[in-house]
DODRENBA-771283 format. One record per residue (C-alpha): x negated, y, z negated; residue in three letters. Coordinates in steps of 0.02 Angstrom, whole numbers, padded with zeros to 5 digits, always signed. Layout:
// residues N
XYZALA
...
// end
This chain:
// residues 328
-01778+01205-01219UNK
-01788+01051-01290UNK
-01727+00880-01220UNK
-01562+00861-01325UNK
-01505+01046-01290UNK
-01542+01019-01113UNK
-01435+00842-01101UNK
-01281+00929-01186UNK
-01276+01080-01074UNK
-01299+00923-00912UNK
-01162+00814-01007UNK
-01062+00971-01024UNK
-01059+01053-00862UNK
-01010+00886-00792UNK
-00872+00853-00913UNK
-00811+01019-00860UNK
-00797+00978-00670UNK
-00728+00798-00712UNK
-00572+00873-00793UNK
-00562+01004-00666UNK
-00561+00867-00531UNK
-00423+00760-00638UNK
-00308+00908-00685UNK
-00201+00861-00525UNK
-00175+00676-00567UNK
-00104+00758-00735UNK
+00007+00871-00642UNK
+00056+00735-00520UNK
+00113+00630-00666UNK
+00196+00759-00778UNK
+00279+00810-00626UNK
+00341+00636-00595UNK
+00397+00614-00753UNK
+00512+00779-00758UNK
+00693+00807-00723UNK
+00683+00918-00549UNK
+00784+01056-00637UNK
+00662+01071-00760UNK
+00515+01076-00617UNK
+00628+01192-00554UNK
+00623+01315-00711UNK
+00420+01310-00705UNK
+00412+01324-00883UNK
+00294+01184-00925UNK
+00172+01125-00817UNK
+00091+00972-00898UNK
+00200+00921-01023UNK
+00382+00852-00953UNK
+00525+00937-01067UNK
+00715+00933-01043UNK
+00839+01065-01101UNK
+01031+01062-01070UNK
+01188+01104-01150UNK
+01289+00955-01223UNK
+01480+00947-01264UNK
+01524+00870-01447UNK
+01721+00822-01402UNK
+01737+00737-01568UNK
+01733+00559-01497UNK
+01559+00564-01396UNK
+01417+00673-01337UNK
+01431+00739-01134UNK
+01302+00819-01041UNK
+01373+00970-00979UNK
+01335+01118-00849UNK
+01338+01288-00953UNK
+01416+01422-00866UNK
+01477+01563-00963UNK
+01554+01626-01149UNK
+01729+01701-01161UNK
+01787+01727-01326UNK
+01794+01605-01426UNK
+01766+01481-01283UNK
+01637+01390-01161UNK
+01671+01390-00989UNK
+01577+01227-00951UNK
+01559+01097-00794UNK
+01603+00922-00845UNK
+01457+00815-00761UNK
+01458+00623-00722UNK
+01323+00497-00781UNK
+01221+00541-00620UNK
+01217+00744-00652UNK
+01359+00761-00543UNK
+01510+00896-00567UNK
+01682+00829-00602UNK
+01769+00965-00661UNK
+01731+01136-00654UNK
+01746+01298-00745UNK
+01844+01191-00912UNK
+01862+01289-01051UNK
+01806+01203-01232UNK
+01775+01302-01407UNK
+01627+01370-01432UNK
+01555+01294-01590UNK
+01581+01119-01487UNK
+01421+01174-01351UNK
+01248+01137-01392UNK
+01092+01193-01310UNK
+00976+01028-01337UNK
+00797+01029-01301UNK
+00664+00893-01313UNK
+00482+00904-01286UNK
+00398+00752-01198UNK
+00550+00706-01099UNK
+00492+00553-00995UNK
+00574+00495-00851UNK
+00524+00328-00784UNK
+00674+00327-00684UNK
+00605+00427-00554UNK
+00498+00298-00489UNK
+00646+00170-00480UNK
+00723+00321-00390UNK
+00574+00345-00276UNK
+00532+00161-00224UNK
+00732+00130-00164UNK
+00759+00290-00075UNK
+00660+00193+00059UNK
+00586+00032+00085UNK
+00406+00062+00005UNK
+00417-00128-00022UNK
+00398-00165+00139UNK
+00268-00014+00169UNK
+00170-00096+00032UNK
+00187-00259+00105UNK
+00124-00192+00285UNK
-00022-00104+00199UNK
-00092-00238+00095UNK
-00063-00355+00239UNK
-00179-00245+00371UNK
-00291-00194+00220UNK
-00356-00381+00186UNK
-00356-00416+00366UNK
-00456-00280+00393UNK
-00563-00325+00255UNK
-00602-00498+00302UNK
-00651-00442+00491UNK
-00785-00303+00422UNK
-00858-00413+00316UNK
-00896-00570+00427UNK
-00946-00433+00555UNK
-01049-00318+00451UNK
-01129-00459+00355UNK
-01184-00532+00534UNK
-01228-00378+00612UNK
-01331-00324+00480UNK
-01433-00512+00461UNK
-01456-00457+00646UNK
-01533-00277+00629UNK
-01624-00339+00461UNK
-01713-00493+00511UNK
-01698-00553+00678UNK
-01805-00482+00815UNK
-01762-00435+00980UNK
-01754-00298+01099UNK
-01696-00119+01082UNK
-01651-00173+00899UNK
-01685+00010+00812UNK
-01614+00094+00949UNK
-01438+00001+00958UNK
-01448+00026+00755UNK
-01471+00228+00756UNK
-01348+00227+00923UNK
-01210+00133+00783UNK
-01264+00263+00640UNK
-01226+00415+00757UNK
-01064+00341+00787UNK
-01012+00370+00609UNK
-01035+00581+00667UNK
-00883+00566+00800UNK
-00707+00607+00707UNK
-00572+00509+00722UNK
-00466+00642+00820UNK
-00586+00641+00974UNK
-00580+00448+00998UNK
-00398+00443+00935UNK
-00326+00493+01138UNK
-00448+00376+01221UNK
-00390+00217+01083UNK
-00199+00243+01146UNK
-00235+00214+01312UNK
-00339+00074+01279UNK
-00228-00012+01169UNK
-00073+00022+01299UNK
-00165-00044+01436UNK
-00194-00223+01337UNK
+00007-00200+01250UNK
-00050-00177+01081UNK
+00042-00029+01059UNK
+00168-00063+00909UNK
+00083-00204+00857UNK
-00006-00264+00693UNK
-00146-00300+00805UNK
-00176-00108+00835UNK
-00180-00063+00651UNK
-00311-00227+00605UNK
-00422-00269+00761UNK
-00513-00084+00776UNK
-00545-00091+00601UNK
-00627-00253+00586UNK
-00788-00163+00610UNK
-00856-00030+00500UNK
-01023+00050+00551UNK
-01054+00111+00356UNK
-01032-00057+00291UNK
-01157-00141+00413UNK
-01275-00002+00361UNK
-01250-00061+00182UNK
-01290-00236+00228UNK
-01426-00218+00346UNK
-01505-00100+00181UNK
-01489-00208+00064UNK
-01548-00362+00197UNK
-01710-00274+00210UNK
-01739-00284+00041UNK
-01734-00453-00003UNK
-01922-00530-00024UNK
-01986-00615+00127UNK
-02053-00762+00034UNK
-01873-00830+00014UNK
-01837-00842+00194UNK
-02000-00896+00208UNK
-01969-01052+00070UNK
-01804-01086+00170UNK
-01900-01084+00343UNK
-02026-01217+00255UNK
-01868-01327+00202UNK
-01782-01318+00366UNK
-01641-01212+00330UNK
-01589-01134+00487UNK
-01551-00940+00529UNK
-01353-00945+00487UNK
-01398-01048+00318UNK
-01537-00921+00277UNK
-01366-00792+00288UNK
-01248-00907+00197UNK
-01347-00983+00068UNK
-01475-00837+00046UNK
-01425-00667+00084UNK
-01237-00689+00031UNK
-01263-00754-00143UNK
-01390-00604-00170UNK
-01267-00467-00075UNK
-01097-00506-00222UNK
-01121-00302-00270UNK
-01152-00255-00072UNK
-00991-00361-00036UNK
-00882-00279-00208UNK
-00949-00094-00123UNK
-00883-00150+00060UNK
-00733-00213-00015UNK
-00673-00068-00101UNK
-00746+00062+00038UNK
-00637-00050+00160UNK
-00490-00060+00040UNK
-00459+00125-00002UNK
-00492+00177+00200UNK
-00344+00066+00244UNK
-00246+00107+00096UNK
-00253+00287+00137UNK
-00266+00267+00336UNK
-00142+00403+00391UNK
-00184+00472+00600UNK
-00228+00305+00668UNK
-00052+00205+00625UNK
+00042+00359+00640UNK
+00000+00400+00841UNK
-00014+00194+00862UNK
+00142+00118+00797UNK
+00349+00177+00807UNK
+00442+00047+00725UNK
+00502+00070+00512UNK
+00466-00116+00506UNK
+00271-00068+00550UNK
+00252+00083+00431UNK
+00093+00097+00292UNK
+00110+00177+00159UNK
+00030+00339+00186UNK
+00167+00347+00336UNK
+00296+00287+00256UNK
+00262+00421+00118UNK
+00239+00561+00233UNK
+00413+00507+00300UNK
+00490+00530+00129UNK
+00413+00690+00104UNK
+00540+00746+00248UNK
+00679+00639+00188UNK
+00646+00710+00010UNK
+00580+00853+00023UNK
+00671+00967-00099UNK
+00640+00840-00228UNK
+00477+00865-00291UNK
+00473+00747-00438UNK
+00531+00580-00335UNK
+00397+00634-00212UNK
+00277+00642-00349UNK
+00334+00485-00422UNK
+00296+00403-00263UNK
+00121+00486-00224UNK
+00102+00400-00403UNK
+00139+00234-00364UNK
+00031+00241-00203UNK
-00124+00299-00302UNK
-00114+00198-00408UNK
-00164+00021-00358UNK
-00313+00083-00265UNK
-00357+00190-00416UNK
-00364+00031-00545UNK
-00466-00074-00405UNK
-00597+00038-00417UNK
-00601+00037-00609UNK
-00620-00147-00608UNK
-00759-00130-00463UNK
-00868+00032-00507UNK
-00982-00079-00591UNK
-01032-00172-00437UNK
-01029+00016-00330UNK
-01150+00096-00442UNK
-01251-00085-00420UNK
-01262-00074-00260UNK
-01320+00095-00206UNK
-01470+00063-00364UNK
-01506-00081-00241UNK
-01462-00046-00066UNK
-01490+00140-00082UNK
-01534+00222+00071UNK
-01709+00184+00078UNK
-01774+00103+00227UNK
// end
């Protein structure tokens, strides 16, 4: 086999399991993009299309409810401008109903619909909020702890490393009891600082530092040494400069975890005015449930943002694992 049949059967296998993994973002936006009665019909999956029967009175076109023929009538249901009935069972000649259909029916509506059926404004506002808290706290920590683990020597240093690593093999759930009581023994229950100060450190990201810390030359901290530069200016004029992909990586990692934090602010906070999004969006699956595209519509808007961050960052993610990697 040679090496251009062998690249096209790689490239091809993996564009295979790339569309597999996006065909439900294309549902999820056809869907959102669909009237639900035509969800309802399941004749199209993918592409949104509206049919219904419309009234030609002479003066204007009405959307109308088909019910039945008799004769040379329609029995009809007059409908208002939000798809509600007005009058029922009216009788109008025949040749005046029309069955319309369009193909590619979009309905942007929906997500107008979605984001004022509750306050996702203020969910969005509470998760970005937390989110760049968050962000800033596992950064200055990570960044320190890993300048720590990387190039400063002291006592039980390896072992309080691996002891952080097998942290990251304990789920959420098991810790998740313990963390309540903790937090209502200090009052933080209900509180933005339960949703931002247990975040503010991230064992995965001060592995990604500490990585990458180890592979910076020693001559350079060896040049700064010479000129006097002392250990936090070795971190803030040294490391950082050379850690911008490391820090895009951590950002984004950081990001999308809050973004799509679910458990944690669920069992820790009550109040609306303290929702994320991901609870806020589980509560409008109950509020909505029946209506499958404004929940769609909504899942779409959530994705979204974090979805276009990492477009604009995967250059720096790829980066960083060429350079960090996981070698030691």
């Amino acid at each position: 086999m040679n090496e251009q049949l062998r690249m096209t059967i790689i490239y091809g296998v993996l564009t295979i399991f790339g569309l597999t993994m996006i065909v439900p973002f294309i549902w999820m936006i056809s869907t959102a993009l669909m009237t639900q009665a035509e969800f309802n019909k399941h004749e199209s999956t993918f592409i949104p299309k509206e049919s219904y029967h419309e009234w030609n009175n002479g003066q204007e076109k009405q959307k109308v409810l088909f019910v039945t023929d008799k004769g040379d009538s329609s029995i009809i249901h007059l409908l208002d401008k939000e798809g509600k009935i007005i009058t029922e069972y009216y009788p109008v000649p025949k040749n005046e109903v029309k069955l319309v259909k369009k193909t590619f029916s979009l309905h942007w509506d929906n997500f107008v619909k979605a984001f004022n059926k509750v306050p996702f404004a203020l969910y969005f506002y509470n998760t970005l909020y937390v989110s760049f808290l968050s962000l800033i706290g596992v950064l200055i920590t990570s960044m320190l702890a890993a300048y720590a683990f990387a190039r400063m020597e002291f006592v039980g240093r390896d072992f309080f490393f691996y002891l952080f690593l097998s942290m990251m093999m304990v789920p959420e759930p098991i810790y998740l009891i313990s963390s309540y009581v903790l937090l209502d023994k200090i009052h933080w229950l209900d509180t933005y600082q339960a949703l931002i100060v247990p975040w503010c450190v991230n064992i995965f990201t001060i592995f990604l530092f500490r990585q990458h810390f180890k592979s910076l030359p020693q001559e350079l901290f060896d040049a700064a040494a010479i000129d006097g530069c002392s250990t936090f200016g070795m971190l803030w004029r040294i490391m950082i400069p050379l850690s911008k992909p490391i820090i895009a990586t951590a950002s984004i990692f950081s990001l999308i975890g809050s973004w799509n934090s679910f458990m944690w602010p669920l069992v820790m906070t009550n109040r609306p005015e303290l929702r994320v999004l991901q609870v806020g969006l589980s509560y409008f699956n109950q509020e909505a449930s029946t209506q499958t595209t404004l929940l769609m519509a909504a899942s779409t808007f959530s994705i979204v943002p974090i979805l276009i961050l990492f477009f604009f960052a995967q250059k720096q993610i790829i980066a960083s694992y060429a350079k960090a990697g996981l070698k030691d």
